[in-house]
C-alpha positions in Angstrom: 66.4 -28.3 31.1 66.3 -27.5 27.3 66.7 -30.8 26.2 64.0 -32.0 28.8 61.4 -29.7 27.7 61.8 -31.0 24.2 61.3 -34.3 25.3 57.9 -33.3 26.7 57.5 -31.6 23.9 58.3 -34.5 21.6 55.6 -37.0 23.9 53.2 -34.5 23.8 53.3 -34.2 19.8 53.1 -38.1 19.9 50.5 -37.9 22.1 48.4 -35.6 20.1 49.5 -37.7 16.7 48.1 -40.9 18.1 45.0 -39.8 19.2 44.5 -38.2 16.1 45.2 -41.7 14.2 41.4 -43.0 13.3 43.1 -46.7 14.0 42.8 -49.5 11.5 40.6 -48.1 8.3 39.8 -51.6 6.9 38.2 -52.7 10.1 35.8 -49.3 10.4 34.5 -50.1 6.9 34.3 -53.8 7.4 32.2 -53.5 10.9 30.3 -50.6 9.2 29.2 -52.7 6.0 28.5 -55.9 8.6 26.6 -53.7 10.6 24.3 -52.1 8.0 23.9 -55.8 6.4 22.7 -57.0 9.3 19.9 -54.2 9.6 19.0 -55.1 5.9 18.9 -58.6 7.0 16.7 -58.1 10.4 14.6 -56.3 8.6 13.5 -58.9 5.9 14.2 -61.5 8.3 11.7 -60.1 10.9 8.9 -58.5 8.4 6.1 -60.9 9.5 7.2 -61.6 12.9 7.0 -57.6 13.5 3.8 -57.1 12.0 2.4 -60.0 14.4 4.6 -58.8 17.4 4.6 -55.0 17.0 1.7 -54.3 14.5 4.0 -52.6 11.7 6.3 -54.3 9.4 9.2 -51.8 10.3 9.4 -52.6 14.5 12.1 -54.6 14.3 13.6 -52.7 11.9 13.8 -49.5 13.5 14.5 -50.9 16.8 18.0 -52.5 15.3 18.7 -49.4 13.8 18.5 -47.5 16.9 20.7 -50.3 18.0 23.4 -50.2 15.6 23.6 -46.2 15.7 24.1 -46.5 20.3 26.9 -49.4 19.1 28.6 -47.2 16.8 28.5 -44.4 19.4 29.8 -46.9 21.9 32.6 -48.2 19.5 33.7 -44.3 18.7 33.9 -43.9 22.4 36.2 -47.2 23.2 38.1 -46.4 20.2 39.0 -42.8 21.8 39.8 -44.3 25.5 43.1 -45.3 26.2 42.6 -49.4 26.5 45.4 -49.8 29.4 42.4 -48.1 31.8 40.3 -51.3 31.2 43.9 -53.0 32.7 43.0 -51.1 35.8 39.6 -52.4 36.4 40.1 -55.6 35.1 39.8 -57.3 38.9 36.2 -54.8 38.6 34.9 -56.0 35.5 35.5 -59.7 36.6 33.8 -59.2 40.0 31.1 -57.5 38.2 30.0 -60.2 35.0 30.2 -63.2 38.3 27.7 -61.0 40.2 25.4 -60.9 37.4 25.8 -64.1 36.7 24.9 -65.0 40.0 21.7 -62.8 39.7 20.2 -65.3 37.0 19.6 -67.5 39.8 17.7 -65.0 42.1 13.8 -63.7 41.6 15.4 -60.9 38.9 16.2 -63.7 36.2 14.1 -63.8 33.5 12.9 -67.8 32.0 12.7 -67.5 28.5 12.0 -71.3 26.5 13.3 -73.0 29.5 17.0 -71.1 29.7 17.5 -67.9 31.9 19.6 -66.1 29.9 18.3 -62.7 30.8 18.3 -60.1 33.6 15.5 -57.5 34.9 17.6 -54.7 36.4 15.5 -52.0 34.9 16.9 -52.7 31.3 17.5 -56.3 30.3 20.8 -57.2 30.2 22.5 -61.0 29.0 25.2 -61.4 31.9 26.8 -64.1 29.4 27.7 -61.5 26.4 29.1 -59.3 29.8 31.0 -61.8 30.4 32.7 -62.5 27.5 34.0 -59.4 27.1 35.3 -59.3 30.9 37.4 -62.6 30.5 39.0 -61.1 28.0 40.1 -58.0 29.9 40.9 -60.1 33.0 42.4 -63.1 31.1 44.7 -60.2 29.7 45.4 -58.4 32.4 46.5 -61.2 34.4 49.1 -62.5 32.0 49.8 -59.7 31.2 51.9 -59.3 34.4 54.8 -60.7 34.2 55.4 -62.7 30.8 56.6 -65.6 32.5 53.9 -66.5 34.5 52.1 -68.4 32.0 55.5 -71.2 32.7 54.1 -71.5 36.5 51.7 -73.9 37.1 50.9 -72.6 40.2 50.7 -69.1 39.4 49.8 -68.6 36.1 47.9 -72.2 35.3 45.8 -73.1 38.1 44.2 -69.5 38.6 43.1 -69.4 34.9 42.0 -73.1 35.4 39.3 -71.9 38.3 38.4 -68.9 36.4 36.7 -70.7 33.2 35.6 -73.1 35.9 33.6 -70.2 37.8 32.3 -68.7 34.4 31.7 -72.5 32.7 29.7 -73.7 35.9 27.4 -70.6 36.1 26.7 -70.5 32.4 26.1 -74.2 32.2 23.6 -73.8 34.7 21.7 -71.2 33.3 21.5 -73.3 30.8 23.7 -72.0 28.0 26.7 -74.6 27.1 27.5 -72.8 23.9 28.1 -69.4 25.9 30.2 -71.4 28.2 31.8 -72.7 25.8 33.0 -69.7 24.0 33.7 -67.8 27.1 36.3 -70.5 28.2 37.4 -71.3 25.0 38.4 -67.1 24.9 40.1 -67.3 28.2 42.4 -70.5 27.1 43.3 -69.1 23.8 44.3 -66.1 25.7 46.5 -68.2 27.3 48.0 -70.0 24.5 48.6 -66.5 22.9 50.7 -65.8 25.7 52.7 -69.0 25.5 50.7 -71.8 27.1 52.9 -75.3 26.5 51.5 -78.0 24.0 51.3 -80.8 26.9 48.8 -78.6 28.9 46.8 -77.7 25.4 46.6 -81.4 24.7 45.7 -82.1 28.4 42.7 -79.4 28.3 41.4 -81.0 24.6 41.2 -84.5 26.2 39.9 -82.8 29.2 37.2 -80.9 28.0 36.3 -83.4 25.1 35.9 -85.7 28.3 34.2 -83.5 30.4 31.4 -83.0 27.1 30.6 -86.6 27.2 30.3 -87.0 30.9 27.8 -83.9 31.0 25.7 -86.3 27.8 26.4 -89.2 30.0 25.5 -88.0 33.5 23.6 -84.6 33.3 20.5 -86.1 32.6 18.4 -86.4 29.5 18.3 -82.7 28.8 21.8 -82.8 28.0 21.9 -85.9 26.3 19.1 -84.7 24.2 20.2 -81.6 23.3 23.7 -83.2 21.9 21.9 -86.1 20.2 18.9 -84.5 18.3 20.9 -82.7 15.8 22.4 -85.5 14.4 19.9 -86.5 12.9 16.6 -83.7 13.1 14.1 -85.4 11.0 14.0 -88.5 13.2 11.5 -85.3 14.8 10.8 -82.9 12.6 7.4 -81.2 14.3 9.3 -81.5 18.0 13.3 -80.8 18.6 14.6 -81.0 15.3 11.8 -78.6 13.8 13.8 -75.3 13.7 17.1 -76.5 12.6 14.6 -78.5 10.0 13.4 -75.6 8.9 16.8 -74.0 8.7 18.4 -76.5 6.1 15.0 -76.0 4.2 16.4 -72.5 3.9 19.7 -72.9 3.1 18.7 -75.7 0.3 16.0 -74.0 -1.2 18.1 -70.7 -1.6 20.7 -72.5 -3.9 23.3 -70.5 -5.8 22.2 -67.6 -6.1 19.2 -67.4 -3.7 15.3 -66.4 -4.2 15.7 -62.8 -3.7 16.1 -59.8 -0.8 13.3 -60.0 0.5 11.6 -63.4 -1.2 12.2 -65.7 1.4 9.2 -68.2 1.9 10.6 -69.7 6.1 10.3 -66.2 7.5 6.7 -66.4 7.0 6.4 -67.8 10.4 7.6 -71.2 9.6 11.4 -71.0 10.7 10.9 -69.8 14.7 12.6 -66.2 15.5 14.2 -66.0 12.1 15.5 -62.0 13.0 17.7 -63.7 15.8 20.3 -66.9 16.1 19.1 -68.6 12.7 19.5 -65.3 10.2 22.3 -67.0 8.9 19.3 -69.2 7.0 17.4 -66.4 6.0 20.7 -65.0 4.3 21.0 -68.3 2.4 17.0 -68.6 1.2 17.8 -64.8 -0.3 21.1 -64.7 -1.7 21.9 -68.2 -1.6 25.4 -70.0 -1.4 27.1 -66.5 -3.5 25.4 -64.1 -0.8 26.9 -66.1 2.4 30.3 -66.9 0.6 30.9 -63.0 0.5 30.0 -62.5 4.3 32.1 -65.0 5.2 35.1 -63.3 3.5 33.9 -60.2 5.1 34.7 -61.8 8.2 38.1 -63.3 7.1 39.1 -60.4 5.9 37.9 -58.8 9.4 39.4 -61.4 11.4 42.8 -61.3 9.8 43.2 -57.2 10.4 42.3 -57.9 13.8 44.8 -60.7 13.8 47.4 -57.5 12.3 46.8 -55.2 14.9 47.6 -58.2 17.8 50.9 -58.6 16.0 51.5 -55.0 16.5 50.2 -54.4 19.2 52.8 -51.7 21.4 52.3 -54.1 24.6 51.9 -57.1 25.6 48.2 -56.4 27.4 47.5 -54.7 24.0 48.1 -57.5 22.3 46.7 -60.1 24.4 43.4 -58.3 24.4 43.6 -57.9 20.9 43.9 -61.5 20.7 41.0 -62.2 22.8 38.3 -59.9 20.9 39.7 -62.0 17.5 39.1 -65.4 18.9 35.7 -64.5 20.5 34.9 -63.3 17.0 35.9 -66.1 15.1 34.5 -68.6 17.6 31.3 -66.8 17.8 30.9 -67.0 13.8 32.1 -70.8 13.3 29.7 -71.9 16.0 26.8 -70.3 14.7 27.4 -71.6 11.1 27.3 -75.0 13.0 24.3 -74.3 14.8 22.5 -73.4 11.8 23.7 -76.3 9.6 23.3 -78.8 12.2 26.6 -79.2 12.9 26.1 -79.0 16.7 23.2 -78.7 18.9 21.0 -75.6 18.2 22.8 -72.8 20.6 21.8 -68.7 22.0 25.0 -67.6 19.8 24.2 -65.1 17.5 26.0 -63.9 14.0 28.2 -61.0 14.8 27.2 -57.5 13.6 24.3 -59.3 11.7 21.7 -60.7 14.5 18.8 -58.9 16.0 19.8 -57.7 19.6 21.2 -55.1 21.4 23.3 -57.0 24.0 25.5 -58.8 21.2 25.7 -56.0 18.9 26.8 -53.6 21.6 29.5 -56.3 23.0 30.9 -56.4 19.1 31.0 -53.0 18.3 32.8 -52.1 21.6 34.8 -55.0 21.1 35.8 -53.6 18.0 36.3 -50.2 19.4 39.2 -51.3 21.7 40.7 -52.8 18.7 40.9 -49.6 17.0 42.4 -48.0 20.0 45.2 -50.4 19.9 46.1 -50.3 16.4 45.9 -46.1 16.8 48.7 -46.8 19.6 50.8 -49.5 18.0 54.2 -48.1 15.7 54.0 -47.6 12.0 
C-alpha cells in the first residue's frame, strides 16, 4: 500500500512537472518574432489599400493585431491541453472539416474572384485551412493504431487513399488545387512518417504527376490556363500574368538590400491585395534579397525544432502529429515562394505567421500550440 501511494505520488509530481514545462523555448520566440513581422509587414503592405477600403491607414493593421493577440491566446490554450484528447475526436474533427466542405457548394458559400473558398455561418470561416489541420489529426490517429497497419494494403493503404481522395475532390472543386494539394500532400507524408514502402511512394509520384496533367489535359481551359500562364506572365501582362508581373517587379526592384520599411512603390495599388498571398513581394521591394534570406532561416530554424520535438515525441500519435504540423509548414512556405516567383500557378496559400487573415494565422498558431504540448510531454 506504501509503496503504491508513492507511486501515485511519484505520477502525480510528474504530472505537475510537465505541465509546468513551457515546451520548446526556441519555437515560442521563433512563432512570436514571425508573428509580430508579419503585423509589421501587413501593415506597410496594406497602408493604401486600408485607407481606400477602411478610410484610415491603420484598419488593416489593427485588425491583424487583434488577430495575432486571439492566435496567441488560442496557441497558449493548445499548448496547455493534453494533445491525446484531439486522438479522441479525431473521427469528429474529420466528419466535421467534410461537412464544411460540403457547405461551399450550398446557398451559404461565398464567390470571391471566381473560387468559393469561404463560408457565411455567422463568422466567415475557410473550410480548407479546417481542413488541413483535421487530416492531420485523423491521418495520425488512424496510424497511430497499431504500427503495423501502414504494411496492410487493405487496411492501412486504401483508407488513407479515399481520404485525400474525399478532401482533394472537394477542394478541387471549389476551386482551390493548391489547398488540395497541401492537404493530401500532409496526409501522405503522414504516412511515410509512419513507414509507408518506397514502391507505393514512387507509385503515388507517378500517380499524382499523372493525374496533374490529365486535369490540364481534360479539365477544361480553366485548368489548362491556370497551369500554363505562369510560365511565361508577360506573354499577358495587363490580363492573367498581371499580379505575378507585378510581383517580380517587386522582388527585382528591391535588390540587396531593399528600398526601405515602408518605401515600397507596388503597394500603391499596383500589385493586387499586397497584405495577403503575395507579401512575400512586398518583403523583397523593402528589405530586399538580405530581408527575405533572414525569414527564410527563421523558418529553417522553426522547421527543424519542430522536426526535434517529432523525434522525441513520447508516442507514436505524438509524433506523427508532430510530423504533420512540420510538413504543412514547410509545404505551405515552399509553395508560396513559388507562387510568388512564378514558379507555379498563382495559388490562395498564404505565408505562415506573416499574411493578412485570421483563418491561417489561427490554424498556425494552434498548430504550433499542439507542438508545444508535445515537446512539454516528451523525456529530457
Amino acid at each position: 500500500m506504501r509503496k503504491q501511494a508513492g507511486t501515485i505520488t511519484k505520477h502525480s509530481k510528474l504530472a505537475r512537472q510537465i505541465d509546468r514545462k513551457p515546451g520548446d523555448f526556441a519555437i515560442i520566440l521563433l512563432v512570436t518574432g514571425l508573428v509580430i513581422f508579419g503585423v509589421v509587414m501587413v501593415f506597410s503592405a496594406s497602408y493604401y489599400y486600408s485607407i481606400n477600403d477602411t478610410g484610415s491607414p491603420y484598419g488593416y493593421l489593427k485588425k491583424q493585431g487583434l488577430l495575432a493577440l486571439a492566435g496567441f491566446v488560442g496557441m497558449a490554450i493548445m499548448a496547455r491541453i493534453d494533445y491525446h484528447w484531439l486522438r479522441r475526436i479525431s473521427i469528429l474533427v474529420f466528419v466535421i472539416s467534410i461537412v464544411l466542405l460540403g457547405l461551399l457548394f450550398t446557398p451559404l458559400g461565398i464567390e470571391v474572384n471566381g473560387a468559393v473558398r469561404w463560408l457565411d455561418i455567422g463568422v466567415r470561416i475557410m473550410p480548407g485551412e479546417i481542413a488541413k489541420i483535421a487530416a492531420i489529426i485523423f491521418t495520425s490517429a488512424f496510424l497511430a493504431q497499431d504500427p503495423k497497419i501502414i504494411f496492410s494494403f487493405k487496411r492501412g493503404i486504401i483508407p488513407m487513399v479515399l481520404v485525400m481522395g474525399l478532401y482533394g475532390a472537394l477542394i478541387i472543386k471549389e476551386p482551390n488545387l493548391s489547398t488540395a494539394i497541401t492537404v493530401c500532400g500532409i496526409i501522405f507524408g503522414i504516412m511515410f512518417i509512419a513507414g509507408l514502402q518506397w514502391r507505393y511512394v514512387i507509385a503515388a509520384i507517378v500517380l499524382g504527376g499523372g493525374g496533374i496533367l490529365g486535369l490540364i489535359q481534360f479539365g477544361g481551359g480553366y485548368w489548362k490556363q491556370r497551369f500554363t500562364s505562369f510560365t511565361n506572365p508577360f506573354a499577358d501582362p495587363l490580363g492573367d500574368g498581371y499580379q505575378v508581373v507585378q510581383s517580380l517587379l517587386a522582388l527585382g526592384t528591391g535588390g540587396l538590400f531593399g528600398l526601405g520599411l515602408g518605401k515600397s512603390v507596388q503597394k500603391n495599388l499596383y500589385l493586387p491585395e499586397p497584405q495577403n498571398d503575395f507579401i512575400l513581394a512586398i518583403i523583397g521591394e523593402e528589405l530586399g534579397f538580405v530581408g527575405i534570406a533572414l525569414l527564410f532561416i527563421a523558418y529553417a530554424v522553426l522547421i527543424w525544432r519542430c522536426i526535434h520535438v517529432c523525434l522525441n515525441a513520447p508516442d507514436r500519435f505524438g509524433m506523427l502529429m508532430s510530423g504533420g504540423i512540420t510538413i504543412m509548414l514547410g509545404l505551405q512556405v515552399i509553395i508560396n515562394v513559388a507562387v510568388v516567383t512564378s514558379s507555379m500557378p498563382p495559388t490562395g496559400i498564404t505565408l505562415p505567421f506573416v499574411s493578412y487573415g485570421g483563418n491561417a494565422l489561427w490554424l498556425f498558431m494552434g498548430s504550433m500550440g499542439i507542438i508545444l504540448n508535445i515537446s512539454k510531454q516528451s523525456e529530457r
